[in-house]
N, C-alpha and C positions, 0 to 999 in steps of 0.2 A: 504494500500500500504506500503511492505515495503523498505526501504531507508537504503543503504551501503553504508559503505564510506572506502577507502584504502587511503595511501597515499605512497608516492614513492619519492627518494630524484633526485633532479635537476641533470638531463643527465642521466638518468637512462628508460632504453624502455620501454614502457606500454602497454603490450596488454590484453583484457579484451576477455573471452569467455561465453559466455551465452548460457546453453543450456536448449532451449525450444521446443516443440512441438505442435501439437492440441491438444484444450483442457487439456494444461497447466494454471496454475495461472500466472497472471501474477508479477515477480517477486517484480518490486519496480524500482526505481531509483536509478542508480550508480553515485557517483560521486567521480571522481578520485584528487585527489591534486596533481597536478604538477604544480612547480613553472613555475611561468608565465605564466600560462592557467589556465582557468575554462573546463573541460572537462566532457560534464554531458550526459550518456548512460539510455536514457528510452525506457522500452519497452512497447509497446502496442498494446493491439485485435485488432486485424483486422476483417472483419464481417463476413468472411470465417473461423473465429477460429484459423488462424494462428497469431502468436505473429511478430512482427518484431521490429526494434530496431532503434530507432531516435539517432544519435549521434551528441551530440555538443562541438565544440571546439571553443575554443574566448580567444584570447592573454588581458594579461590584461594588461593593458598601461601602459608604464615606468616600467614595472617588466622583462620583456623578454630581455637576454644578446642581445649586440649589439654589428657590427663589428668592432667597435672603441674600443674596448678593456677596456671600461667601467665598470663597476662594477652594478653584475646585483642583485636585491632583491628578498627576499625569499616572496611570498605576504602572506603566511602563518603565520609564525614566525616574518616576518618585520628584518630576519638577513640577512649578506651579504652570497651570494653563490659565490662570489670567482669573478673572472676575466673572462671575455671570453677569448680564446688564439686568440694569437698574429699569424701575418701571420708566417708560419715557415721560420728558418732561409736556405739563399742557400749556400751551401758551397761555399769555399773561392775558394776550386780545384774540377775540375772532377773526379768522383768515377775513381776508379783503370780498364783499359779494361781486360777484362779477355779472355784470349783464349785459341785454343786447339793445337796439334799437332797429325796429324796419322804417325806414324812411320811403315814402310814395310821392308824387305828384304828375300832373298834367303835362304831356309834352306841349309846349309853345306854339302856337297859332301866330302870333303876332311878333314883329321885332320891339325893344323898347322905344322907336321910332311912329312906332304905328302901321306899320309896314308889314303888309302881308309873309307868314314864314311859311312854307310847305314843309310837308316831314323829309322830302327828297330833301332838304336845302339841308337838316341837322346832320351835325356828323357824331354826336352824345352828348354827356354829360359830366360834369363835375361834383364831386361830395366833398364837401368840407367841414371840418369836424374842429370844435374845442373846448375850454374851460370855459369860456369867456365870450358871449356875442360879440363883444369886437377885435378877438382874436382868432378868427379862426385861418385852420391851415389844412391845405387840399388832402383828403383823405386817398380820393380812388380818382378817377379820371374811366368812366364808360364809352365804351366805342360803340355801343350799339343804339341808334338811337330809337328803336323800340322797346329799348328796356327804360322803364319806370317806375322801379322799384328797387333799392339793395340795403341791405341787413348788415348793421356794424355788430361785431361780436367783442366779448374781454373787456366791455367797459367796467372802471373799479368803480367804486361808491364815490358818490357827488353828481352833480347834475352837470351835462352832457348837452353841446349845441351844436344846430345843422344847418346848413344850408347848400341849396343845388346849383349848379349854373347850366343853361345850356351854350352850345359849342356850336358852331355851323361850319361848314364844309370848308368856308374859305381861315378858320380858326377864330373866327371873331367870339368871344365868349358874353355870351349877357350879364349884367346881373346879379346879385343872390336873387333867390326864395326869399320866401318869407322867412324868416330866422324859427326854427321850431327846437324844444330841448326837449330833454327828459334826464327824470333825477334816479338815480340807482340806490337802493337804501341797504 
């Protein structure tokens, strides 16, 4: 019988694959070292010629971390493997809410001339976005000038201002909107 042996350092996964068949030999005893367990994989005939595999695992006493944040031993080495962790800490404040806003409006009919606009004549739109109605800065730029609608997402808490322009083929840009917000709580 032959007998292996691996070892693997403390918090580290273990998985073992053995692959056998009928009328396979059978291979030997596995035994894995992981701190704070004895884990010992045998395989053995079965009287149909199939192999299968006994697995043992057994905590060895006062070597296994514990939730008292104790200090746990290597039973291998007899050195220290560290600390178990500590429960985590909660924050002091609630994570920031994040939210979104859909912004909509009318595609333009008119220039602010008074001059007739066809939709051939649009080449899109501008979104602009900030803390402040008189600060704002260009968020997206839309090429499509059938689209009338788009969705800001990851806004943090506080209130949040918009406005659109449109764009015309030859780049001329209108305009704001009408200045619209929304407050995120």
């Amino acid at each position: 019988m032959k007998n292996f042996r691996s070892s693997v350092k403390y918090g580290v996964a273990v998985s073992v694959l053995v692959l056998m068949g009928t009328g396979c030999e059978t291979a030997g005893t596995i035994t894995l070292d992981v701190p704070g367990y004895d884990i010992v994989v045998t395989p053995e005939q079965t009287t149909d010629g199939q192999t299968q595999l006994d697995v043992s695992v057994n905590p060895v006493e006062g070597s296994v971390p514990t939730d008292d944040g104790q200090s746990a031993t290597d039973p291998q080495e007899g050195t220290d493997v560290g600390t178990a962790p500590s429960e985590p800490e909660q924050p002091s404040e609630p994570a920031p809410v994040v939210g979104s806003a859909t912004l909509s409006w009318v595609a333009p009919v008119a220039r602010t001339d008074g001059s007739p606009l066809a939709l051939s004549q649009l080449n899109g739109y501008r979104v602009y976005s900030g803390e402040s109605a008189n600060a704002l800065e260009k968020l997206a730029e839309i090429t499509d000038y059938t689209t009338t609608s788009y969705m800001v997402s990851g806004l943090a808490v506080g209130t949040h201002y918009f406005a659109v322009t449109a764009v015309d083929v030859n780049g001329i840009e209108s305009g704001y909107s009408e200045i619209g917000h929304k407050t995120i709580q």
